[in-house]
GUKOLKE-35727 format. One record per atom (N, C-alpha, C, CB): residue in three letters; x, y negated, z. Coordinates in steps of 0.001 Angstrom, whole numbers, padded with zeros to 6 digits, always signed. Atoms other than C-alpha are relative to their C-alpha. Glycine has a CB too. Layout:
<recs>
ALAXYZ/...
</recs>
This chain:
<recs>
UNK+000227-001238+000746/UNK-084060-104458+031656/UNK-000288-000342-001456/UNK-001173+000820+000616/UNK-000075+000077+001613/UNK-083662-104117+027923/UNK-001185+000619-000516/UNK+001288+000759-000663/UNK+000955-000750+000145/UNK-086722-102406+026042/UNK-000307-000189-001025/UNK-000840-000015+000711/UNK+000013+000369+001455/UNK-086514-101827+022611/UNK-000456+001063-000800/UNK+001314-000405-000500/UNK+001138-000630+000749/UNK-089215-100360+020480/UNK-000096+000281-001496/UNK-001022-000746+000233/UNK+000332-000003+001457/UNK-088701-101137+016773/UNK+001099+001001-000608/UNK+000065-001590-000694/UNK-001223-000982+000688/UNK-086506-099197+014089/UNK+000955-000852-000125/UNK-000233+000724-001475/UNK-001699+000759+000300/UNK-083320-101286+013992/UNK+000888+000393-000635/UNK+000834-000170+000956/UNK-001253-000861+000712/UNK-079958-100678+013025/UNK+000775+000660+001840/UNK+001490-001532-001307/UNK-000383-000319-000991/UNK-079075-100342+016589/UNK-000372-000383+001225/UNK+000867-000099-000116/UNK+000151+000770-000916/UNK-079788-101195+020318/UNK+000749-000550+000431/UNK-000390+000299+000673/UNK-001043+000915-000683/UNK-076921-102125+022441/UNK+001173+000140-000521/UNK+000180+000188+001381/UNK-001228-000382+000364/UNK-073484-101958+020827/UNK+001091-001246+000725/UNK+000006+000140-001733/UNK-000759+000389-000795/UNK-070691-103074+023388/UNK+001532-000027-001072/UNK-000142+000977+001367/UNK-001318+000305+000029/UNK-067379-104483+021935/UNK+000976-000990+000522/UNK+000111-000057-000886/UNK-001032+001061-001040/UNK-065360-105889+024985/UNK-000139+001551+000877/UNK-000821-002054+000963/UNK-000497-000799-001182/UNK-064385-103676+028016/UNK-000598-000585+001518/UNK+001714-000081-000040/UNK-000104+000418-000881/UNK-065090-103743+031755/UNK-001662-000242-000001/UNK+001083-000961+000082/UNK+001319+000676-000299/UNK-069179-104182+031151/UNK-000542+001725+000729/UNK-001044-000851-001762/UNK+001085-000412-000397/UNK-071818-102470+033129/UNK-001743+000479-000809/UNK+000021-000941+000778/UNK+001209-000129+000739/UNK-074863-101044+030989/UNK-000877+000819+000865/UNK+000205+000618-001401/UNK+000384-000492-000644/UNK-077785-099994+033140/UNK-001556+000035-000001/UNK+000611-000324+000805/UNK+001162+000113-000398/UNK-081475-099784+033827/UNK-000337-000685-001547/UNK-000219-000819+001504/UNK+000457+000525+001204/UNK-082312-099972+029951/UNK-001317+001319-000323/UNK+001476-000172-001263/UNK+000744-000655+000685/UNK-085015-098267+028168/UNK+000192+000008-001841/UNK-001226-000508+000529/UNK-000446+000128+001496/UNK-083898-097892+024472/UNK-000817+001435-000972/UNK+002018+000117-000012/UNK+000652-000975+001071/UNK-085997-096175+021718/UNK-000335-000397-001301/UNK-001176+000485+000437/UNK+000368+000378+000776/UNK-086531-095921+018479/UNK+000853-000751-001036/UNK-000780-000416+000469/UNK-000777+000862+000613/UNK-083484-097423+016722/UNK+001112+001234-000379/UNK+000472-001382+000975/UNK-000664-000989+000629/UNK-080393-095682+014890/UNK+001219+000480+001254/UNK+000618-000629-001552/UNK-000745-000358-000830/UNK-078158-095695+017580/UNK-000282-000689+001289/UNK+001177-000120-000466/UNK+000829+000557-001296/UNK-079682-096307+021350/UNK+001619-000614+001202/UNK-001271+001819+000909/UNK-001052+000884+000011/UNK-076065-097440+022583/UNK+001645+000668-000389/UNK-000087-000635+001462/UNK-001096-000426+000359/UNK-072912-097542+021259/UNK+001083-000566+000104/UNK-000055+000255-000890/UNK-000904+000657-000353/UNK-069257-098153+022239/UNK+001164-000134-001256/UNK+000393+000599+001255/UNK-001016+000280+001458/UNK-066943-099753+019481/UNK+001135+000611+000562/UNK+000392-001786-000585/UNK-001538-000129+000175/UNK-063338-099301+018782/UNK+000996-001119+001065/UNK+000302-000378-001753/UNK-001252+000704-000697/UNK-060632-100541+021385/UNK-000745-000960+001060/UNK+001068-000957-001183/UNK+000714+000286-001179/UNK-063314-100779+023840/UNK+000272+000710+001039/UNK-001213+000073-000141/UNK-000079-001124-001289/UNK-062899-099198+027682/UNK-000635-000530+000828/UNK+001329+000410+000676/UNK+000425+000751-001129/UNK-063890-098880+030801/UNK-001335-000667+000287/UNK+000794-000873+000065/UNK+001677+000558-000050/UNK-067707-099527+030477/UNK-000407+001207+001153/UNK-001142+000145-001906/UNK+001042-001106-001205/UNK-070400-097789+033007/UNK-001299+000168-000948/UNK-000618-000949+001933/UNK+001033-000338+000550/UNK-073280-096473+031449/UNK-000872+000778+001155/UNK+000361+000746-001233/UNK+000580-000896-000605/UNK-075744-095308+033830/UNK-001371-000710+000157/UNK+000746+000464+001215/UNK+001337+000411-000236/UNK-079548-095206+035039/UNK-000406-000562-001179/UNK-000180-000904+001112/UNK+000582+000577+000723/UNK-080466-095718+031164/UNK-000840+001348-000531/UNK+000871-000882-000864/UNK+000521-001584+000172/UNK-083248-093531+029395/UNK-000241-000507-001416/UNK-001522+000769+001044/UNK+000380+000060+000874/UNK-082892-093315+025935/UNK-000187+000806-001109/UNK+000336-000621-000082/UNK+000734-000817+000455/UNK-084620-091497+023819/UNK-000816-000483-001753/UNK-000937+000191+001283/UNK+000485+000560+000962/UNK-086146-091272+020243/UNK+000612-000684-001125/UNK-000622-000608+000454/UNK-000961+000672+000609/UNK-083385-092630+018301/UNK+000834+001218-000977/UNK+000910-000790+001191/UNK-000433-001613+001275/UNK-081335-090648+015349/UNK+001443+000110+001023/UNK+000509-000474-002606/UNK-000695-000285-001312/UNK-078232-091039+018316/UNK-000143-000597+001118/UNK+001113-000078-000077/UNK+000510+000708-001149/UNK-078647-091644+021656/UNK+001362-000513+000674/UNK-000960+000988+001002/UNK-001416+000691-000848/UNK-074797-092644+023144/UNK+000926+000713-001148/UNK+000414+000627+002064/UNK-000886-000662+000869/UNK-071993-092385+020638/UNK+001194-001456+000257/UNK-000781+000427-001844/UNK-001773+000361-000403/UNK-068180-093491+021751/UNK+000565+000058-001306/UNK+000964+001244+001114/UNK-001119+000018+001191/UNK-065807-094315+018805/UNK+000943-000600+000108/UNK-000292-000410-001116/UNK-001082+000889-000312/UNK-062666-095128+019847/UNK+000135-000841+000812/UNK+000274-000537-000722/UNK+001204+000736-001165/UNK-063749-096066+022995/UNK+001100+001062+001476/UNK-002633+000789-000409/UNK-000467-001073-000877/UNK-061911-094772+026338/UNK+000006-000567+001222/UNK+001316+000586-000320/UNK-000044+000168-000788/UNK-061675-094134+029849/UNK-001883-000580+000631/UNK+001246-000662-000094/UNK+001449+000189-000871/UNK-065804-094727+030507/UNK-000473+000914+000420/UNK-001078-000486-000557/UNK+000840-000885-001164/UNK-068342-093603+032841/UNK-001415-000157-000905/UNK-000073-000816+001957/UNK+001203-000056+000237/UNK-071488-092208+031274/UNK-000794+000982+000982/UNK-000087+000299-001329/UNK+000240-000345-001034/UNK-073614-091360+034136/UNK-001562-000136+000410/UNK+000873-000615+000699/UNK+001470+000171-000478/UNK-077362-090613+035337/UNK-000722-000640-001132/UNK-000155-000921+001360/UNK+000695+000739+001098/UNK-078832-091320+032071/UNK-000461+001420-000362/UNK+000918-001038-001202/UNK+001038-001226+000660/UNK-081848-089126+030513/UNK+000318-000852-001392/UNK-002083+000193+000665/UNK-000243+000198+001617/UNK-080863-089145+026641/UNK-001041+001523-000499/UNK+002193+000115-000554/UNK+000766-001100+001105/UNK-083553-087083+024664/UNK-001051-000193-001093/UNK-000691+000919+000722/UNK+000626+000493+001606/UNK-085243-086607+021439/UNK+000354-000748-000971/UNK-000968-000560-000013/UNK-000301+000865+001667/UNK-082572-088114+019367/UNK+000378+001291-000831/UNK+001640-001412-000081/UNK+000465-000574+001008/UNK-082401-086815+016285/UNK+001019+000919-000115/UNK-000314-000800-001100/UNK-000645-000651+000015/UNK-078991-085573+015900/UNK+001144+000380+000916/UNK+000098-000190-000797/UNK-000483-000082-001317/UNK-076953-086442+019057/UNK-000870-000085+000928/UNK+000854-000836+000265/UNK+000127+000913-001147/UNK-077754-087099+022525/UNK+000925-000581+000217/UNK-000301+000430+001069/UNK-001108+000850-000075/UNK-074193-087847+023184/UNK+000689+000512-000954/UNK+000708-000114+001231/UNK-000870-000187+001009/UNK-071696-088070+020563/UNK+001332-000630+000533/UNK-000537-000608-001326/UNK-001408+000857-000739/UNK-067885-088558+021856/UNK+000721+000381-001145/UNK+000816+000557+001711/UNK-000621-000089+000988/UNK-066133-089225+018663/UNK+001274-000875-000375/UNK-000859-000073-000742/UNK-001303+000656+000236/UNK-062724-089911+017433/UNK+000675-000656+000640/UNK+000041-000598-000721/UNK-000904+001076-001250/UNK-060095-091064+019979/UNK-000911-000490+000788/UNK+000870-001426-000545/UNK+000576+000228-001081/UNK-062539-091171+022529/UNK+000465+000572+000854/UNK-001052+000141+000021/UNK-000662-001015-000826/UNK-060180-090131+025310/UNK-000467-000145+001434/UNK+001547-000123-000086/UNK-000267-000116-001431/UNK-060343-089636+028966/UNK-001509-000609+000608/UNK+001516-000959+000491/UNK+001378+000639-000660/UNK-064402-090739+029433/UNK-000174+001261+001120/UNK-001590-000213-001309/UNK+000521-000765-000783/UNK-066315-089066+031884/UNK-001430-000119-000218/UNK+000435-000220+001234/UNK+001472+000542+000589/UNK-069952-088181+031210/UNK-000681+001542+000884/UNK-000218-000150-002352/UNK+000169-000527-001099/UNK-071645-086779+034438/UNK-001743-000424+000202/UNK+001180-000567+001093/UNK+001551+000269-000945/UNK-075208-086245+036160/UNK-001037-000467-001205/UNK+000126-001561+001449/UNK+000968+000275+001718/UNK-076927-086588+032548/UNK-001218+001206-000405/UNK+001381+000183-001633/UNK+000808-001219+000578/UNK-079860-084954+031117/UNK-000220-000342-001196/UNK-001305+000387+000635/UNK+000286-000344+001436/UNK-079574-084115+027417/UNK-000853+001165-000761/UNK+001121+000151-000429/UNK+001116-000694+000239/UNK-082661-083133+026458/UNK-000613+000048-001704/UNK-000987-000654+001003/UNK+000818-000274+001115/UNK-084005-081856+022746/UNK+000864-000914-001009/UNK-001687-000392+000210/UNK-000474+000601+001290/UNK-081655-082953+019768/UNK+000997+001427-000857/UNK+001103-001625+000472/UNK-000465-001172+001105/UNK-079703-080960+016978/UNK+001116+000596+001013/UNK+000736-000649-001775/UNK-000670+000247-001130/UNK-076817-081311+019639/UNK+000007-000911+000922/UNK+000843-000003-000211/UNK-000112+000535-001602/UNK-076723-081675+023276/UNK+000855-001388+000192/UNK+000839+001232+000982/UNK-001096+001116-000049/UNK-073523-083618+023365/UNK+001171+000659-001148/UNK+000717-000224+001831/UNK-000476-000924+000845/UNK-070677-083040+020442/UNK+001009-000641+000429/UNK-000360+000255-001433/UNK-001627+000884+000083/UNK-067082-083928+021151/UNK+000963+000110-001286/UNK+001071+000612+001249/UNK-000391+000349+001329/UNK-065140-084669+018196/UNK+001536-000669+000040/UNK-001134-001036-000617/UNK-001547+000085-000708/UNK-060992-085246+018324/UNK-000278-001140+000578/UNK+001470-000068-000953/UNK+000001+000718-001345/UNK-061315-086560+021235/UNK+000847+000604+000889/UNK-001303-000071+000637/UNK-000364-000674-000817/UNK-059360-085358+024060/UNK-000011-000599+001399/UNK+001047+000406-000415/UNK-000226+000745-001190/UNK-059013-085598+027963/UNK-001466-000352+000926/UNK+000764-001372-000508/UNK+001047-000088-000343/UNK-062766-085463+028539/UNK-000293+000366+000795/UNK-000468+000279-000442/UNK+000824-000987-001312/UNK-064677-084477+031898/UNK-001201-000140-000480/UNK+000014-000514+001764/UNK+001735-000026+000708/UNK-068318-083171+031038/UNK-000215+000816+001350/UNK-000511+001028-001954/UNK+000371-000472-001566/UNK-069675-082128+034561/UNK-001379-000435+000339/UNK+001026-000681+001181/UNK+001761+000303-000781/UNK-073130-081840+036714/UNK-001054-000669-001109/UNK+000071-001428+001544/UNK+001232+000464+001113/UNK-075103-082525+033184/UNK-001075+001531-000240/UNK+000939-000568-001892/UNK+000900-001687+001041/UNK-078460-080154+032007/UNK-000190-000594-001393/UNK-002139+000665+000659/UNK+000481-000157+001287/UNK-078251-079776+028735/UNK-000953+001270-000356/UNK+001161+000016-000808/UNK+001449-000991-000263/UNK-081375-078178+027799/UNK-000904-000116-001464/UNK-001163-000748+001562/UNK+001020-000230+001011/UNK-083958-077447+024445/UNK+000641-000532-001057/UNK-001381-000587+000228/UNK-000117+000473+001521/UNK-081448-078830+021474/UNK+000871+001449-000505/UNK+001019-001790-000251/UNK-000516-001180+000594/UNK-080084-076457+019108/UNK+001202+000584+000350/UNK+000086-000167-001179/UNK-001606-000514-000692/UNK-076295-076113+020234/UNK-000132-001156+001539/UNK+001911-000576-001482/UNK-000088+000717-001208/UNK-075979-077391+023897/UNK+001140-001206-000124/UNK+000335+001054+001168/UNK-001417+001366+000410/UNK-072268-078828+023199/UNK+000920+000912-000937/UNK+001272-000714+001759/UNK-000735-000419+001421/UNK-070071-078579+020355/UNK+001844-000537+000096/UNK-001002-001040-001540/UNK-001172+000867+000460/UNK-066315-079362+019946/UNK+000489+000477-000578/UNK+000821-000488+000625/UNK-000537-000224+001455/UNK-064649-079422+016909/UNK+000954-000903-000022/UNK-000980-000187-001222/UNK-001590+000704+000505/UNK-061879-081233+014839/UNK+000553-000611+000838/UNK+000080-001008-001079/UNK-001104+000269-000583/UNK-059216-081233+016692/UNK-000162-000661+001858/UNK+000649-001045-001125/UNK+000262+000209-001266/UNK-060915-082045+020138/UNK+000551+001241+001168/UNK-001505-000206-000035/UNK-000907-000438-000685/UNK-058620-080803+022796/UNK-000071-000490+001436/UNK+001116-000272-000628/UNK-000089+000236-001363/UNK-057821-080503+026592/UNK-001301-000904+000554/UNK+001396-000708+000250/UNK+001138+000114-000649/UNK-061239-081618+027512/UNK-000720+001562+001236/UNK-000929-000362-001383/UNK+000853-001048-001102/UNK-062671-080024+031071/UNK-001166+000222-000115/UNK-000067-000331+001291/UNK+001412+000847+000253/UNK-066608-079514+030931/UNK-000222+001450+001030/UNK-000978-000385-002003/UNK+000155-000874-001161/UNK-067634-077684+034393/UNK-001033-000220+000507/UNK+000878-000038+000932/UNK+001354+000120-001212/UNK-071037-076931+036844/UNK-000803-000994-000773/UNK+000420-000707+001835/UNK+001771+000456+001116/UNK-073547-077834+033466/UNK-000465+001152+000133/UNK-000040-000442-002016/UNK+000904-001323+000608/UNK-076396-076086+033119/UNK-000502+000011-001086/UNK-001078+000352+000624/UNK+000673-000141+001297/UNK-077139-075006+030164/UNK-001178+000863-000408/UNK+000873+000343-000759/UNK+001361-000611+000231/UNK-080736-074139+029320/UNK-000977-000150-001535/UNK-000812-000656+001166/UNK+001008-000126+001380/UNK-082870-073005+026208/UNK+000700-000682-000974/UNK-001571-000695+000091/UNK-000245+000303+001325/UNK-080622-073999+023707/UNK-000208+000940-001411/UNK+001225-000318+000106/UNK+000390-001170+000913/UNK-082203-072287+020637/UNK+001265+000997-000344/UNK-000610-000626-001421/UNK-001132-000763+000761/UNK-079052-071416+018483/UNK+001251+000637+000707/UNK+000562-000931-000952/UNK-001252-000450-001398/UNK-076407-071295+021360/UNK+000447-001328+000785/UNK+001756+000765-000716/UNK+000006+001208-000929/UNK-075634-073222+023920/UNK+001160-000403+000252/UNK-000590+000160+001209/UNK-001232+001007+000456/UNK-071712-073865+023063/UNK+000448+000729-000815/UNK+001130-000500+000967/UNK-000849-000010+000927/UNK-069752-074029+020290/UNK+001547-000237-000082/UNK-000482-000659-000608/UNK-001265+000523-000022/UNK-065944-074502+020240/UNK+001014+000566-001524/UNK+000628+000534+001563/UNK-000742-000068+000756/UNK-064053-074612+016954/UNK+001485+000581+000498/UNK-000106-001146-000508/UNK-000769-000892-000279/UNK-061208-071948+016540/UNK+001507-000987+000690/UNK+000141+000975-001440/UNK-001299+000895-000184/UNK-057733-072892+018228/UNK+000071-001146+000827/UNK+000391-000508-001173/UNK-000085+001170-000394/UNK-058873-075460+020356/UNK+000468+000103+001590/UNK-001311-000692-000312/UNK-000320-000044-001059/UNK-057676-075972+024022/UNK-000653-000565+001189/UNK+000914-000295-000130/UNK+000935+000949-001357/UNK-060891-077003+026255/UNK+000520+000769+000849/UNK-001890-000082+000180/UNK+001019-000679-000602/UNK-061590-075815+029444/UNK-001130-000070+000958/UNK+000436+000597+000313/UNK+001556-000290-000471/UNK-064664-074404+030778/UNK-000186+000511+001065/UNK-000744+000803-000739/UNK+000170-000451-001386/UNK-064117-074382+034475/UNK+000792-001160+000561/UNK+000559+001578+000392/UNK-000610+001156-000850/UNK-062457-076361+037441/UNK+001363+000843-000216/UNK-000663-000360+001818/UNK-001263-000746+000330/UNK-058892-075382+036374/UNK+000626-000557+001529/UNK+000937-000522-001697/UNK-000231-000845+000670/UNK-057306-073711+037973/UNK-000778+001289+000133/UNK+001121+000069+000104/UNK+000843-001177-000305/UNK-059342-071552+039425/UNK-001585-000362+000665/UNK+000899+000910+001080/UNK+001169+000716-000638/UNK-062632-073340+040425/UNK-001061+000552-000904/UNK+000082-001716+000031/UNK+001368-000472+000331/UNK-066274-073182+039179/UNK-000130+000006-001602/UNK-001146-000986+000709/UNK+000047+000194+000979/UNK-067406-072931+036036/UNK-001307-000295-000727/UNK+000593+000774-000304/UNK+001401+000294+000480/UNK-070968-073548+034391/UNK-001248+001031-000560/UNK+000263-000832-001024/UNK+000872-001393+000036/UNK-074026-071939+034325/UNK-000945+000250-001541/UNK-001232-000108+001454/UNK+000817-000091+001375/UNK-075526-070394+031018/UNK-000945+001047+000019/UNK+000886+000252-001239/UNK+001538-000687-000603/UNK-079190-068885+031036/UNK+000308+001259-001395/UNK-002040-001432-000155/UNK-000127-001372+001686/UNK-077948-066399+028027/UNK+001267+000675+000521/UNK+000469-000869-002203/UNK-001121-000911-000470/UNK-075459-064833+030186/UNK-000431+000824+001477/UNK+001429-001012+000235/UNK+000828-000470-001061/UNK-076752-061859+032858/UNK+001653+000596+000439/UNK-001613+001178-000375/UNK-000833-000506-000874/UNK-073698-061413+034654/UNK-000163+000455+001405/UNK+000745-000725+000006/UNK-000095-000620-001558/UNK-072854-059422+038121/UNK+000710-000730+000329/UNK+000453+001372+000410/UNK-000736+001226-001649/UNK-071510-060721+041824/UNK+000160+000862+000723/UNK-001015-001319+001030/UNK+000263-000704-000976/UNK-070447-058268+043163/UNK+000304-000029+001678/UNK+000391+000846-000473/UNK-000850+000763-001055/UNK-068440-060122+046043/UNK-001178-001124+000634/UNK+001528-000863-000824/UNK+001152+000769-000291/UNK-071715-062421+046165/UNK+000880-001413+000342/UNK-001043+000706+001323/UNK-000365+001325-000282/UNK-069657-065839+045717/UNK-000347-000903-000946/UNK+001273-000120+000211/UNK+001030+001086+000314/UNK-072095-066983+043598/UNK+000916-000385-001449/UNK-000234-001446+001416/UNK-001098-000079+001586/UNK-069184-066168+040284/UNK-000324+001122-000666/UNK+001804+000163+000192/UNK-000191-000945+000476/UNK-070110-064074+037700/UNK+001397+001251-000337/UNK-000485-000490-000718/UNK-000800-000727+000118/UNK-067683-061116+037513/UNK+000985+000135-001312/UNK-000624+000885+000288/UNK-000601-000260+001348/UNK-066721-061190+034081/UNK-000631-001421-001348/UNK-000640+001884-000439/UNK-000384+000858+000492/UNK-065691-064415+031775/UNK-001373-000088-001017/UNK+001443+000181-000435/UNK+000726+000439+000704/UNK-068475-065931+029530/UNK+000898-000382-001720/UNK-000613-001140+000923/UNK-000465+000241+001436/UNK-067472-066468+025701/UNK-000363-000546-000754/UNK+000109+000666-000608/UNK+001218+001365+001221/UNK-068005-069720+023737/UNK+000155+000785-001622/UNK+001073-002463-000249/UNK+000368-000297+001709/UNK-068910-069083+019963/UNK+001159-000503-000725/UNK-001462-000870-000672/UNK-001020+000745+001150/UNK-066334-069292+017160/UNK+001828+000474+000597/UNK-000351-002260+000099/UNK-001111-000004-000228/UNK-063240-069784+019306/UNK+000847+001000+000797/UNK+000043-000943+000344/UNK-000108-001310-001137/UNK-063510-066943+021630/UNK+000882-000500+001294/UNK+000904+001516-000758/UNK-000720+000177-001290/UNK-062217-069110+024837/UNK-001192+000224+000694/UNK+000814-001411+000329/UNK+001102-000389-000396/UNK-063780-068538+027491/UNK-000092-000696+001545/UNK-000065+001569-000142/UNK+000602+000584-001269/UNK-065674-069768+031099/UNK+000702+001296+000971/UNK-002010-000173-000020/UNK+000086-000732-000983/UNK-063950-067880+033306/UNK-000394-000132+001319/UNK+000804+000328+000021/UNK+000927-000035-001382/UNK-065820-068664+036489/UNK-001963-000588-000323/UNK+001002-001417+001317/UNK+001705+000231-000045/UNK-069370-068731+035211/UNK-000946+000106+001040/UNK-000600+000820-000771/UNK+000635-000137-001467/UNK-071871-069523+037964/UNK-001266+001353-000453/UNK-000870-001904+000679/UNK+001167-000541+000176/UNK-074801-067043+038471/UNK-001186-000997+000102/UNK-000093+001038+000896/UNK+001574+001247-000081/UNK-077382-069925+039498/UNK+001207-001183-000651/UNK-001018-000608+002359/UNK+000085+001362+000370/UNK-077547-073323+037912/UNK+000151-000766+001485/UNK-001473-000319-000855/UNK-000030+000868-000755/UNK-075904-075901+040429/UNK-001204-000634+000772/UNK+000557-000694-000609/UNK+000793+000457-000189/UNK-078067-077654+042728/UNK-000249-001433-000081/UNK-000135+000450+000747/UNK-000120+001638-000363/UNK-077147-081278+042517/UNK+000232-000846-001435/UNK+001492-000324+001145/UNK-000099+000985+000995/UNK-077503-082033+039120/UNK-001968-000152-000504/UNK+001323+000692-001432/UNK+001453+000537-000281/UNK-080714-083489+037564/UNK-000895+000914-001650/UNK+000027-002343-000004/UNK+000556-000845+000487/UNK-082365-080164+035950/UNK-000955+000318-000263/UNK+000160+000495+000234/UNK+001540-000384-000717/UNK-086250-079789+036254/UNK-000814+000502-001548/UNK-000992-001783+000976/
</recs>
């Protein structure tokens, strides 16, 4: 186990492929870990880091697993998936208290699933030119300002395409009237006007929410 306390320039920064990052404690540094350029294929999981100005930020970085990691109280990410960061997966996470939850950034090809994002100002954000990313069955809780953002024109979506679940947001009082546990009527991210069409009424049970 790693356990890093001081202000640095960074904690772990991975440039090779194929590694395992796990059971760390990282705080307190500018970036708590980060995956270089023409890196893949890493695991990120069971780390808790926290306290840092970002807490996981991908740059050109593809095909990883970020997974079962508590990221909170960085400053301006928790996760940051930026630039040609394609096809990761970033699951079973709790992004807790930063400016943004998680921000995707042209990136495309993304799964964002079974995460609570919870108490930062925008839950998740995607912008320039970030595309065909899925992000399904999050809960999204107490994000002050709103709890997603999607820059105009863009082509996420915000359910199990094609017709599957979609994610639950505590700023949306939708009806059931069929009682299958789907709000009746489509949820609407900010900006881009796409939308969740299978918004849950409850928050999933199997992700790690409390």
């Amino acid at each position: 186990m790693v356990k890093t306390t001081s202000l640095i320039a960074g904690g772990i920064s991975i440039n090779s492929s194929y590694n395992t990052i796990k059971n760390n404690i990282i705080t307190n540094v500018s970036k708590g870990i980060e995956l270089l350029a023409s890196t893949e294929s890493n695991t990120l999981k069971f780390n808790e880091i926290k306290n840092n100005e970002i807490g996981i930020e991908t740059l050109r970085s593809i095909n990883n697993t970020i997974s079962h990691n508590i990221v909170s109280n960085n400053q301006q990410y928790n996760i940051y998936v930026s630039t040609d960061s394609d096809t990761n997966k970033v699951s079973f996470n709790s992004m807790d208290t930063s400016i943004y939850g998680i921000r995707i950034k042209d990136s495309d090809d993304n799964i964002v699933y079974n995460n609570c994002i919870k108490n930062n100002d925008i839950g998740i954000y995607c912008c320039c030119d970030a595309k065909s990313n899925t992000i399904y069955s999050n809960t999204f809780l107490n994000n002050s300002v709103r709890n997603a953002e999607e820059s105009a024109g863009l082509l996420n979506i915000w359910y199990v395409y094609p017709n599957g679940t979609g994610n639950y947001w505590d700023d949306y009082n939708g009806s059931d009237a069929n009682l299958d546990g789907i709000c009746d009527i489509p949820y609407t991210i900010t900006v881009s006007k796409n939308q969740d069409l299978h918004p849950l009424m409850t928050p999933p049970v199997d992700i790690p929410c409390n």
